[in-house]
C-alpha positions in Angstrom: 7.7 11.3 4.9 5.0 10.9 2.2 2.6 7.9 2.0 0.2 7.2 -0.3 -2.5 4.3 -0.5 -3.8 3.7 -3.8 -7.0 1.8 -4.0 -10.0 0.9 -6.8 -13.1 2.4 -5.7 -15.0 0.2 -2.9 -12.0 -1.8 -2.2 -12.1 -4.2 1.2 -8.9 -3.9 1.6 -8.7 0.3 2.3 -10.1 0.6 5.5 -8.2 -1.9 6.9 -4.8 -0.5 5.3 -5.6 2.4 6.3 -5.7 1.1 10.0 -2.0 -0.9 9.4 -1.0 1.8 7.9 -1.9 4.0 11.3 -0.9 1.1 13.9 2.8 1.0 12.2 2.8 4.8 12.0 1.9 5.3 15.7 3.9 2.3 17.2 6.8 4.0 15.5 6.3 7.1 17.3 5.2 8.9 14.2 1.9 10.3 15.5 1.8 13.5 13.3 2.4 11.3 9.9 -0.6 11.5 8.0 -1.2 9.9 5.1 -3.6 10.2 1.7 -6.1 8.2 0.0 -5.9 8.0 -3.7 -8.8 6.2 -6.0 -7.1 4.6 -8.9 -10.6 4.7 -11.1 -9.5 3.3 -14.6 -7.0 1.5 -16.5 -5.3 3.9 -17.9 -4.4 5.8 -15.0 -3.3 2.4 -13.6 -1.0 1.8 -16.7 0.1 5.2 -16.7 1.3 5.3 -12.8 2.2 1.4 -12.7 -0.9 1.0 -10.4 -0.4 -3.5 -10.0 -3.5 -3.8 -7.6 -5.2 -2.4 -4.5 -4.2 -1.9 -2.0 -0.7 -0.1 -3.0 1.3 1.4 -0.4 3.9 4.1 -1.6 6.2 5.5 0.5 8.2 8.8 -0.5 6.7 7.3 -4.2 8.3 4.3 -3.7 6.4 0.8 -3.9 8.8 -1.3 -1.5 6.1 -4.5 -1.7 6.6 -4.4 -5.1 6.9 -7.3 -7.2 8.6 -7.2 -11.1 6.6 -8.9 -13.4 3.2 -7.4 -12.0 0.9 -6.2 -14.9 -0.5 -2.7 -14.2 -4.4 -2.7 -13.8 -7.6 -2.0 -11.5 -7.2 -5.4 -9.7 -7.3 -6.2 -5.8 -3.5 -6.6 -5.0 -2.3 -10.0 -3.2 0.7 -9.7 -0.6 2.6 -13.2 0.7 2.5 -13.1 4.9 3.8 -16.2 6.5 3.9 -17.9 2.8 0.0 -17.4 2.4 -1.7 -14.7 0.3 -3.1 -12.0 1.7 -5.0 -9.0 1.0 -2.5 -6.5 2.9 1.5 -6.6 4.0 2.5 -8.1 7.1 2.6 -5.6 9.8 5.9 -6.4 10.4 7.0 -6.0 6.7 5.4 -2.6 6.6 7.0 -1.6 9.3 10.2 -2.5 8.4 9.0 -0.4 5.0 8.5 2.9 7.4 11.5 2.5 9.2 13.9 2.2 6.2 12.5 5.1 4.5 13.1 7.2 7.9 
């Protein structure tokens, strides 16, 4: 499995993804999956890879949070949890995420 996080540089949001990210991984049982860090630095990259805020989880490439209508663009990314926005997917969404791209 490939995972990606995409963030803008000195986002508040990549630490603790990264952490989700690692909880979700290890409560899976996937120890050994590692995962990269990407810096999505300016606007055109963002256009040009569909970049719609920080942070962006892909998995296998794949967006599954995503939501059409999104503009590309170096912006801090909003997720719905429990009907409120936050800055990062529910845990439980993400691992749903992991477990259907296994």
């Amino acid at each position: 499995m490939e995972i990606e996080i995409q963030v803008v540089p000195d986002c508040p949001n990549e630490k603790p993804a990264a952490e989700q990210l690692r909880r979700a991984l290890d409560g899976l049982g996937l120890t050994d999956t590692m995962f990269t860090t990407r810096i999505i630095a300016d606007q055109a990259e963002a256009e040009r890879i569909g970049f719609t805020g920080s942070p962006t989880i892909l998995i296998n490439g794949r967006d599954p949070f995503l939501e059409s209508g999104r503009p590309a663009g170096l912006t801090c990314r909003v997720y719905r949890t429990a009907g409120r926005p936050t800055g990062l997917p529910g845990a439980d969404r993400l691992r749903e995420a992991l477990i259907s791209a296994l």
